[in-house]
C-alpha positions as CSV (number, residue, x, y, z in Angstrom):
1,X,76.8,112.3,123.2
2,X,75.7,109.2,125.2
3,X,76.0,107.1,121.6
4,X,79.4,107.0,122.7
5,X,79.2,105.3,126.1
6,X,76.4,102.9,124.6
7,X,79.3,101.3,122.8
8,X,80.9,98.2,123.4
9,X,84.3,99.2,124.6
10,X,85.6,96.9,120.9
11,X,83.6,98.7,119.0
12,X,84.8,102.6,120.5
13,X,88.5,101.1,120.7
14,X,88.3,100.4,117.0
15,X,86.5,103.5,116.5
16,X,89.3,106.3,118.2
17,X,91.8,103.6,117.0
18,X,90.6,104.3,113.5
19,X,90.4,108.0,113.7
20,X,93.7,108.7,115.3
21,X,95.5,106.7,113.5
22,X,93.7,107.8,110.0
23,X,94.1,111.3,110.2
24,X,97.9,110.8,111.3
25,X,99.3,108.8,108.7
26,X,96.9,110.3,106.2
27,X,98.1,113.7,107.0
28,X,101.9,112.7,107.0
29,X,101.7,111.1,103.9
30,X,100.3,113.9,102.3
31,X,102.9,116.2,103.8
32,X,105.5,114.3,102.0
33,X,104.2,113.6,98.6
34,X,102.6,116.3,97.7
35,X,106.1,117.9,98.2
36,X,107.4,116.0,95.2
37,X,104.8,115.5,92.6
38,X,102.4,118.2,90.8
39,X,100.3,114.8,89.4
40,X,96.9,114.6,91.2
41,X,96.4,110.9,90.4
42,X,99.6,109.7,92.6
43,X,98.1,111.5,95.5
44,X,94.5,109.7,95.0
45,X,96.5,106.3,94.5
46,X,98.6,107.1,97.2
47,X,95.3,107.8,99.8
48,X,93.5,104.7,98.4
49,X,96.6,102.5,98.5
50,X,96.8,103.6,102.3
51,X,92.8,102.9,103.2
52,X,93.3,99.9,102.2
53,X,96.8,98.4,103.4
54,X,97.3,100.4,106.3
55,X,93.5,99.6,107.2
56,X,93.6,96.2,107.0
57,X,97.4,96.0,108.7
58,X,96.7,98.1,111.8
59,X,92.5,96.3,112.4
60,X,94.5,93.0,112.0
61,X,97.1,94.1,114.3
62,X,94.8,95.2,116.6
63,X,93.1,91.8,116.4
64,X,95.8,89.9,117.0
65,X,97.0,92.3,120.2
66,X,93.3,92.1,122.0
67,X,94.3,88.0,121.3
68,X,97.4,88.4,123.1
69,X,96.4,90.6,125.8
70,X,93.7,88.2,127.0
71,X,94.4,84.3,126.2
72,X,91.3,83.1,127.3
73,X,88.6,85.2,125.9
74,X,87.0,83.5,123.4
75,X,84.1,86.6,122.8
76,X,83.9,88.4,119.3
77,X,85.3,91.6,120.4
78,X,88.6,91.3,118.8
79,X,86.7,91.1,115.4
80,X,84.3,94.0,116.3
81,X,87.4,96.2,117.4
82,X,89.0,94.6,113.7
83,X,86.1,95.7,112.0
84,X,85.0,99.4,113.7
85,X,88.8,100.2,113.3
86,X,89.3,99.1,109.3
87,X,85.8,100.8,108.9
88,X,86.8,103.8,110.6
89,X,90.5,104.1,108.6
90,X,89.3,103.8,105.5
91,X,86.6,106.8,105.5
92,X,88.8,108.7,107.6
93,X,91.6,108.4,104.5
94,X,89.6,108.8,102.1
95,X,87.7,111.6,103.4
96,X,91.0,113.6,102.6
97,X,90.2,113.2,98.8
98,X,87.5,115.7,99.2
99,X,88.9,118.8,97.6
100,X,89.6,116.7,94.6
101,X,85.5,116.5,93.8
102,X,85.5,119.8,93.2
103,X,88.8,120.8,91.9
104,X,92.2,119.0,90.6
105,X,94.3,122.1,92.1
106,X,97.3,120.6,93.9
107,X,97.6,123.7,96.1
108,X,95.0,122.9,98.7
109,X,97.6,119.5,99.2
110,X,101.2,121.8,98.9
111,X,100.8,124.5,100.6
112,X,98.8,121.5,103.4
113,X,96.3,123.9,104.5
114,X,94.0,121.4,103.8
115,X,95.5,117.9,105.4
116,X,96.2,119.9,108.5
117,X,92.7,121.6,109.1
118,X,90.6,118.9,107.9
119,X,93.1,116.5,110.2
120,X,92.4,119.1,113.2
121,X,88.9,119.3,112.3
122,X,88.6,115.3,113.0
123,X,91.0,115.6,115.5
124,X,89.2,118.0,117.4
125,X,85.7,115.5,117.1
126,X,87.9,112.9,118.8
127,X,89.2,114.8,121.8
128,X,86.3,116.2,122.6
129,X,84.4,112.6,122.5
130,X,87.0,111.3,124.7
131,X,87.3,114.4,127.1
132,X,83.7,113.9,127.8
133,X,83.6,110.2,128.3
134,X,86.8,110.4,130.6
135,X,85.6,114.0,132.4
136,X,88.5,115.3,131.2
137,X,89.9,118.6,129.4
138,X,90.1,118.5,125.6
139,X,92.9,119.7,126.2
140,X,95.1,116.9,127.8
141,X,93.8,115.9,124.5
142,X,93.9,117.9,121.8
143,X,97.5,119.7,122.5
144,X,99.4,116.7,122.0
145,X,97.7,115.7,119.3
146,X,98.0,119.1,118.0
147,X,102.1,118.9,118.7
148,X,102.2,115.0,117.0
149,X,100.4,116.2,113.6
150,X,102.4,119.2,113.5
151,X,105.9,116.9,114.1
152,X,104.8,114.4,111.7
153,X,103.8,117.1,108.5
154,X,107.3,118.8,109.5
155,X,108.9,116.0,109.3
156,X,107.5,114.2,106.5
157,X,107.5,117.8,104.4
158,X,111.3,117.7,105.2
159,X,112.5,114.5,104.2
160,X,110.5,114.6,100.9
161,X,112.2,117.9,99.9
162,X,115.6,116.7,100.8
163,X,115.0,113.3,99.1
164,X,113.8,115.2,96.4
165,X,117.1,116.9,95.2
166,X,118.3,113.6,94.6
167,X,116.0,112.6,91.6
């Protein structure tokens, strides 16, 4: 556990930044397409598309925020938080491609058993690192993060249904 405090605070920004973010917006998406297509390749293009744009938008956004927040530092934290954080996003998305090296069966992605445990499962990692480097509960943690997947596969599984009836 004390990997985590030895650190650089860039490097563990990018790092929870990266996780977060990658197991919401991986799990969301998923909630929603697999909803409208039975074709296994859309959802691998889909997950790779997302490492990559998403990954580079949010580590350069992050970037360009630490060069905002602080004018004057000239250090190269903002590119280690750039880098831990694309890093970080793109194995966390493409870790949900897992059940596709053993089997092309959709239902693991329908019936989203597997986006939301696998998502909990990282999820879980990521509250409990942070709990123990604030002294916290996991659980100031890991309910809301609990409540914001759960809100974001509803909703995402919604809106690709009703969308859906209009093809």
């Amino acid at each position: 556990m004390h990997y985590i405090t030895k650190l650089p605070d860039s490097i563990r920004q990018g790092l929870f930044f990266g996780l977060n973010s990658g197991v919401i917006t991986t799990t969301g998406l998923l909630a929603g397409i697999s909803q409208t297509t039975n074709n296994y390749i859309y959802i691998i293009v889909a997950i790779i598309s997302l490492a990559i744009s998403d990954g580079f938008s949010e580590a350069y956004g992050l970037y360009i925020s630490k060069k905002a927040e602080k004018v004057d530092d000239d250090s190269i934290n903002p590119l280690y938080s750039l880098v831990s954080l694309l890093l970080t996003k793109a194995a966390i998305v493409i870790s949900f491609l897992i059940p596709f090296m053993f089997s092309k069966d959709m239902t693991y992605f329908k019936n989203l058993y597997w986006p939301f445990a696998w998502g909990m499962f990282i999820l879980l990692i990521l509250d409990f690192h942070l709990s123990y480097l604030r002294e916290e509960s996991i659980l100031k943690y890991l309910i809301p993060h609990t409540i914001i997947l759960l809100i974001v596969m509803l909703l995402s599984k919604t809106f690709s249904r009703i969308l859906i009836k209009f093809k």
